[in-house]
N, C-alpha and C positions, 0 to 999 in steps of 0.2 A: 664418278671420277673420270675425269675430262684425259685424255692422253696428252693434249696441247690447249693454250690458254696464248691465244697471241694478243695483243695489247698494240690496240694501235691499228683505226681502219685506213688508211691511206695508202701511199703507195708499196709502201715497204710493205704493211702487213698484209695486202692485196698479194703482191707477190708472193708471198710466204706460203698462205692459204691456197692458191694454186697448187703448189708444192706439196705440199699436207695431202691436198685432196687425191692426188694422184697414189701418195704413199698409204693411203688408205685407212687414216685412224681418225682418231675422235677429235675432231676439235672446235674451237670456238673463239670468235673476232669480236674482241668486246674494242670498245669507241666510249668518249667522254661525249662526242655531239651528239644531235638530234638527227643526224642525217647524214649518208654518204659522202665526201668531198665538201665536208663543211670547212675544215683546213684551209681549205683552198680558196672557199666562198667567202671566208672572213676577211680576204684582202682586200686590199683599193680595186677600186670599178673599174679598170685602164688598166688593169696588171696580164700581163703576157707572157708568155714563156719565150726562154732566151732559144730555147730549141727547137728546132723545125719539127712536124710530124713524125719523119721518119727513126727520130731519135729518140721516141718518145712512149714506146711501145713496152708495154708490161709483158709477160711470158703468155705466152700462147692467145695472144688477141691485141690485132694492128690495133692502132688508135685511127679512127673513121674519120681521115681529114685529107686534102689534097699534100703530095709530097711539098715541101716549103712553107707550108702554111705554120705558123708559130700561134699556137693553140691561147682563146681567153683561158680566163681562170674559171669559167663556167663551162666552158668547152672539156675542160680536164675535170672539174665533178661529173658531167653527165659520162664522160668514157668508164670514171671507177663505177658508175652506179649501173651502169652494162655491163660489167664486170663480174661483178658479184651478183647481176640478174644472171647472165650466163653461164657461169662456172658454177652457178645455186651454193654461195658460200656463206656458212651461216654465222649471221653477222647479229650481233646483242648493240643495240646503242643507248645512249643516257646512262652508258654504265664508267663513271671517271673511278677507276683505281685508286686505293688512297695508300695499299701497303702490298707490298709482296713476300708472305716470309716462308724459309724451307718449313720444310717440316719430317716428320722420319717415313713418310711414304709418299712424299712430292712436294706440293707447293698450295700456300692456302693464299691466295688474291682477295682483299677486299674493297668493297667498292661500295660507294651508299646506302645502297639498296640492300647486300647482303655478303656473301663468300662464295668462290666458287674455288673447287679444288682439280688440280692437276697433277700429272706425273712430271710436265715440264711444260715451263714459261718460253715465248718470245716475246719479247718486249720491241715495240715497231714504233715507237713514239715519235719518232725523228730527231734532228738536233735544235728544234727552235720551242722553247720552255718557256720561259720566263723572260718578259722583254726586260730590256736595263738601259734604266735612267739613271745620267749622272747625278750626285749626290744632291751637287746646286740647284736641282730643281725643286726642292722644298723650298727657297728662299726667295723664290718668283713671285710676286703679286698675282694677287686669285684674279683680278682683271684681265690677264694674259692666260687667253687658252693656248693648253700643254696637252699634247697628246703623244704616243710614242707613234711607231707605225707601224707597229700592229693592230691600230687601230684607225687609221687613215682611208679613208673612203674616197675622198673627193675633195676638188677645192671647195665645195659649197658647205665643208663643214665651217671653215674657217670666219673668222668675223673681220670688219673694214679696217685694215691697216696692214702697215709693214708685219713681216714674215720671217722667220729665221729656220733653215734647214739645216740639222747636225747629221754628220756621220755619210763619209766621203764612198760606200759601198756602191752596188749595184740599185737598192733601193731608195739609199740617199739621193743618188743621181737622178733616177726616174721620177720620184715625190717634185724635185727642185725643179727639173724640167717643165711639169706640169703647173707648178703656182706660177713662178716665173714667165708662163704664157700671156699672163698678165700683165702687159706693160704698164697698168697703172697702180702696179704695187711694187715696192722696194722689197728684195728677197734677200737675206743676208745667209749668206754657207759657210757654216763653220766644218771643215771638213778636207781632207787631202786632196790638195788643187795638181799633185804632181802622178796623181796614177794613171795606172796606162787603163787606153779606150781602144776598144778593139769590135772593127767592122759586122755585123751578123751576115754580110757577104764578102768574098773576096775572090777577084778573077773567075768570076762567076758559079764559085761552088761556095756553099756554105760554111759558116766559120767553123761548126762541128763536122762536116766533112776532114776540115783540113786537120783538127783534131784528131781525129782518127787517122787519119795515113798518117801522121808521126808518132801515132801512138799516144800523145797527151793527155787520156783520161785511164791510161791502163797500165802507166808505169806504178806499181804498188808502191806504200811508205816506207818500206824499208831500201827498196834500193835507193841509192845516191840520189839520181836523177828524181824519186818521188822526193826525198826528204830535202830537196832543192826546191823542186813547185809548191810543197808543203809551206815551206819557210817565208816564200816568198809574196808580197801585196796580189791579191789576185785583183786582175784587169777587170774591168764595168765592160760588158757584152751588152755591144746594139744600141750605145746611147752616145751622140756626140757633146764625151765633155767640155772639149774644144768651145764646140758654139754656144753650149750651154752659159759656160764663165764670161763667157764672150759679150752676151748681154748686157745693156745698159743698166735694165734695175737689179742686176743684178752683182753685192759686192762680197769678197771672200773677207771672211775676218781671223782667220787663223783658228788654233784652236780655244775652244771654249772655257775660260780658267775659272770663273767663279759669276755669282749672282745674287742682288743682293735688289727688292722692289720689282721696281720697273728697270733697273739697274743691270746689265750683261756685260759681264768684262771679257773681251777676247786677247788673244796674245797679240792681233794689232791695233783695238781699240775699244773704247766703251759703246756700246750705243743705250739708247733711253725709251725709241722709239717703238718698240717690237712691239704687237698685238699677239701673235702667234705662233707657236714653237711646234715643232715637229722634230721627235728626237729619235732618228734613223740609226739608234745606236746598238742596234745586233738584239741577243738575247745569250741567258746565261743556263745552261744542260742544270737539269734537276733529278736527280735520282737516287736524292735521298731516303725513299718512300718504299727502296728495296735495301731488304735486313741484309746485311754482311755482305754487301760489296765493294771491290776495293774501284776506287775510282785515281784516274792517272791527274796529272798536275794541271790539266783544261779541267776537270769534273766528271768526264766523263771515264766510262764502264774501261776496266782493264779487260782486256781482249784479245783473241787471235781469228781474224776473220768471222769476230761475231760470239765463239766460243767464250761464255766468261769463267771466272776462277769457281763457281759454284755450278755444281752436277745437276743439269738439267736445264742449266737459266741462259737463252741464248739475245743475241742483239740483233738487228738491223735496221739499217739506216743513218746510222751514224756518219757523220763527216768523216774523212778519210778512214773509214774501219780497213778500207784494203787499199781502194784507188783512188782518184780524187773525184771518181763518177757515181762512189758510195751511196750518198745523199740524194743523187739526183734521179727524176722520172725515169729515165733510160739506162741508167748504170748502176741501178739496185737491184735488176734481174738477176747479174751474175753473182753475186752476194749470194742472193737466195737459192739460186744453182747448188752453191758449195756447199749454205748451210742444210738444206735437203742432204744432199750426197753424206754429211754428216750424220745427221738425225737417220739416214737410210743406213748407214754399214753397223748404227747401236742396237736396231731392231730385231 
């Protein structure tokens, strides 16, 4: 009987097991991948972090890069996988979770292979589950490759012809940036042409510098001012939408309303031509695979800084669980500060 079963090798449960180790009990980092920072590895070949080194740092171990340097995505596996060489944290992989339920002396986790038992769960999964495609894309001709982007590598996946990018985010942007380099392909964006783009420099300090002296990633959800930024379209970091739209092959079609062949109807017009979809449309929290929990009107975990309504079963990493830095490399530290301090005053 395990004291702790944390769920989820990345960065949240990375931070976590830090935590753990220092509090001195039993526990164990089980992972659905094959390997440290696979999370991370399964992105596009070009994917970077929106944050400088300095911002980027787990508890107790810098991230090994020069100050400003905005880390690949292989640069931040090989930091978790020093990580957990360092802090000697013992990590189970190939093990995907498929239920989590109480039990009258803790909690029984099962997972393909077998069950492991605990006195208590943390669940580290992060917020990105299940990508999601809109409905119309059953209704696409099997000639036109469809892929979401969680599955996006590279333009050399794509095949000869016009191109369609859904979903106006930070990802969308950067996907559409990259084919669109292409001026001899027509790239069509179905996706919000009015959000705001915001610098990764400004007046020579970095954009999360400036964040930080006004405090913009520490205001919590319940105050005002959090459930203001909460509410509100968050800005695409580091990429010029500007010049992006600006492009010749490149034309916005509004939103995406149905599909029907080779057939795409958008809210400003049809087109016929598309080869290939890339559908940057987020993803959807799953955690129905945990018995008796109440989940709020997103899906996700009902919460207080991670505490959920079931004795023993804790969260991290969740989109805004506290601040809006929840989620992120550098702002899931102090999450797991608290939820320690937690797990420390029950012992």
């Amino acid at each position: 009987m395990l004291d702790y079963v944390v769920i989820g090798g990345a960065q949240a449960g990375l931070s976590m097991a830090y935590h753990l180790k220092k509090l001195n009990v039993k526990f164990l980092v089980v992972d659905g991948e094959n390997e440290i920072g696979a999370s991370w590895l399964n992105r596009w070949d070009s994917l970077k972090l929106f944050t400088p080194t300095e911002y980027n740092h787990l508890p107790g171990l810098k991230f090994d890069a020069p100050k400003g340097h905005y880390p690949t995505k292989v640069e931040v596996a090989n930091y978790f996988k020093n990580y957990v060489s360092k802090f000697d944290i013992p990590v189970q992989l190939n093990t995907l979770v498929t239920s989590v339920s109480k039990t009258e002396i803790g909690f029984e986790v099962q997972h393909k292979e077998g069950v492991i038992n605990a006195k208590n769960v943390i669940v580290a999964t992060g917020p990105f589950h299940i990508p999601y495609t809109p409905p119309c894309h059953t209704k696409l001709s099997d000639n036109i490759l469809q892929m979401h982007s969680n599955y996006y590598k590279g333009v050399y996946q794509l095949q000869e012809g016009d191109a369609l990018v859904v979903g106006g985010g930070d990802s969308g942007y950067q996907i559409l940036n990259e084919i669109s380099k292409d001026k001899s392909r027509t790239v069509y964006f179905s996706g919000d042409t009015k959000v705001k783009s915001l610098p990764q420099q400004f007046l020579g300090k970095t954009l999360w510098w400036w964040f930080t002296v006004v405090g913009f990633l520490s205001y919590n959800k319940y105050s005002w001012i959090g459930r203001k930024i909460n509410s509100s379209t968050q800005p695409v970091i580091g990429t010029d939408v500007k010049e992006i739209l600006s492009r010749k092959n490149v034309i916005t079609v509004g939103r995406t309303n149905d599909a029907l062949n080779t057939h795409i109807f958008f809210e400003k017009q049809k087109v016929t031509t598309i080869k290939n979809v890339i559908w940057a449309t987020g993803y959807r929290p799953n955690f129905k695979w945990i018995q008796g929990l109440e989940l709020d009107t997103n899906g996700y975990p009902k919460n207080y800084r991670g505490v959920s309504n079931i004795e023993g079963l804790y969260f991290l990493g969740l989109p805004w669980m506290y601040t809006r830095g929840s989620a992120t490399l550098g702002g899931v530290s102090k999450d797991a500060s608290y939820l320690a301090n937690v797990i420390s005053a029950k012992k």
